[in-house]
C-alpha positions in Angstrom: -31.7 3.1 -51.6 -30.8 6.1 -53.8 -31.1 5.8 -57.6 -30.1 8.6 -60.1 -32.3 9.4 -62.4 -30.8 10.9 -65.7 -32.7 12.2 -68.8 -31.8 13.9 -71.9 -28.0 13.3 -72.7 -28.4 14.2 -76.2 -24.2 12.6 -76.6 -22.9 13.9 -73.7 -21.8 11.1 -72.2 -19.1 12.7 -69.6 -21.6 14.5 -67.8 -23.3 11.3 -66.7 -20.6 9.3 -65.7 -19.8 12.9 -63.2 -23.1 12.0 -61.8 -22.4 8.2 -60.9 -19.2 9.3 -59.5 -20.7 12.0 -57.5 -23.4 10.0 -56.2 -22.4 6.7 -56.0 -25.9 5.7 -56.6 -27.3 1.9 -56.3 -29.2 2.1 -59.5 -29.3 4.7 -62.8 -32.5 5.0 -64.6 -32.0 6.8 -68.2 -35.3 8.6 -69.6 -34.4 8.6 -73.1 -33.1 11.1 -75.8 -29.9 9.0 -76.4 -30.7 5.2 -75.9 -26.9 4.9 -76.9 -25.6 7.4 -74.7 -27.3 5.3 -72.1 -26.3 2.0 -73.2 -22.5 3.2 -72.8 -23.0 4.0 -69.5 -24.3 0.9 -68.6 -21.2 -0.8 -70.3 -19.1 2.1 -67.6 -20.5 0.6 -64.5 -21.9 -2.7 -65.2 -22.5 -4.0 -62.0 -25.0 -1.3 -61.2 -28.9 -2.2 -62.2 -29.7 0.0 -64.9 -32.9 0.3 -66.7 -34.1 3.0 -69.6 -36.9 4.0 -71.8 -36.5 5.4 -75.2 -36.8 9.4 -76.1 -38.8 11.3 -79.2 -34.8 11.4 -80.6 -34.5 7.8 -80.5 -35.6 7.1 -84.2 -35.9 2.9 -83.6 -37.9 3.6 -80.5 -41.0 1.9 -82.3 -39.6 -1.5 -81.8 -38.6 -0.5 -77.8 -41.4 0.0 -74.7 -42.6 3.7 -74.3 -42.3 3.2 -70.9 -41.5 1.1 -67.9 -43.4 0.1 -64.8 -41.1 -0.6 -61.9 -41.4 -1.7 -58.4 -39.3 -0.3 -55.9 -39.9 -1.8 -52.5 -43.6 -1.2 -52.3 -43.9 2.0 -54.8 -45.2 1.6 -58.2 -42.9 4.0 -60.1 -43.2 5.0 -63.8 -40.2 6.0 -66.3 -41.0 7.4 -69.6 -39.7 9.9 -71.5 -42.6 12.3 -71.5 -43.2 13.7 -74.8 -46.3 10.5 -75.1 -47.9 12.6 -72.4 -47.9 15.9 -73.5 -45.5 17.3 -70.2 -44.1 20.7 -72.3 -48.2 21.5 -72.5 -49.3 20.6 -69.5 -49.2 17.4 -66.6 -52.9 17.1 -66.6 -52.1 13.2 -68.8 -49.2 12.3 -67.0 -52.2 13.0 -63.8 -54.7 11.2 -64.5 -52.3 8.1 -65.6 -50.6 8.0 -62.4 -54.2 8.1 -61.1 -54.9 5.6 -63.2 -52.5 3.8 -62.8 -52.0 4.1 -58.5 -48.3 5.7 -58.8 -46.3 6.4 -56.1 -43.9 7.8 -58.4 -43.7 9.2 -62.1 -40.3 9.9 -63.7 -40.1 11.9 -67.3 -37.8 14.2 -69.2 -38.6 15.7 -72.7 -39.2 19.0 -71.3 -35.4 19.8 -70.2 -36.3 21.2 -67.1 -36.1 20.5 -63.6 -38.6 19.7 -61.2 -40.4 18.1 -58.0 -44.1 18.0 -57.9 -46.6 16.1 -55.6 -50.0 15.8 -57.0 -52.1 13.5 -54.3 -50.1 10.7 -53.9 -47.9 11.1 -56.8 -44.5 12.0 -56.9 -43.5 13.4 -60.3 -39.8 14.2 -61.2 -38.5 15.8 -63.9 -34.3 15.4 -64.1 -33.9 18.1 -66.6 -31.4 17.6 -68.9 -27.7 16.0 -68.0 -26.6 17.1 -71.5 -27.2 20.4 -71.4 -23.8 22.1 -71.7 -24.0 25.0 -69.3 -26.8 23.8 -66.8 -26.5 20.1 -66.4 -28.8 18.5 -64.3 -30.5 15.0 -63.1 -32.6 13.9 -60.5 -31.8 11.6 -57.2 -34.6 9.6 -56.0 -34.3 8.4 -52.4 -36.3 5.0 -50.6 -35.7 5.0 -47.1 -37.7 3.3 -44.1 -40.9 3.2 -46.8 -40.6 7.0 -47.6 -40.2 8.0 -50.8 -37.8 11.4 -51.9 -37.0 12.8 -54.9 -35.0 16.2 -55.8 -33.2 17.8 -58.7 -28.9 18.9 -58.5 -27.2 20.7 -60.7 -24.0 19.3 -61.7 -21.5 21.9 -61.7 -18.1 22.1 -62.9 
């Protein structure tokens, strides 16, 4: 199963649906910072399951989940947009919650920057941000055979 993660679209909009079309993913998971921005790409390609977590940027976000717990196949995986954790300071909360918390997998944004980390059994991606104007990225999570795989593309022109 491969599921696009996207975080930090901040309005643009175009950029995501690029992703969906370039890789035909079987679900999108949106980390926040635009819960709109998200929302109309969910109305683009509605037959694909789509779940998202609101952003420091989304104002309403009190009366919305921080984050989400998700089960796919057998790995606990947990969205959120970061900035509850502290991720521009440090990972050392987002840690010892996936610790906590027995994560296979824990997906945030916030930071606008890229990356792939394994810290014991945890996976952690960071998309970066698909709004950005001149380095658009995202993140592609992969569950194959039990294994779990994550990396980071840049979207290009």
């Amino acid at each position: 199963m491969k599921v696009l993660v996207l975080s930090d679209s901040h309005g643009n909009v175009s950029n995501m649906i690029r992703a969906v079309e370039r890789e035909a993913p079987r679900m999108i998971l949106h980390l926040g910072d635009c819960w709109r921005d998200a929302e109309r790409l969910r109305d683009r390609f509605p037959d694909l399951p789509f779940e998202q977590v609101p952003g420091n940027c989304d104002y309403f976000s009190a009366s919305r989940e921080k984050e989400k717990l998700l089960v796919l196949g057998d790995k606990r995986v947990l969205m959120c947009h970061g900035h509850t954790y502290g991720v521009k300071q440090s990972l050392m909360a987002a840690g010892l919650a996936a610790e906590e918390r027995d994560l296979d997998l824990f997906l945030f944004g916030h930071t606008h920057k890229p990356l792939v980390d394994k810290r014991g059994k945890t996976l952690f991606l960071n998309p970066g941000s698909i709004g950005d104007y001149i380095q658009p990225t995202y993140g592609i999570v992969t569950l194959e055979n039990g294994k779990l795989d994550a990396r980071t593309a840049l979207l290009g022109r």
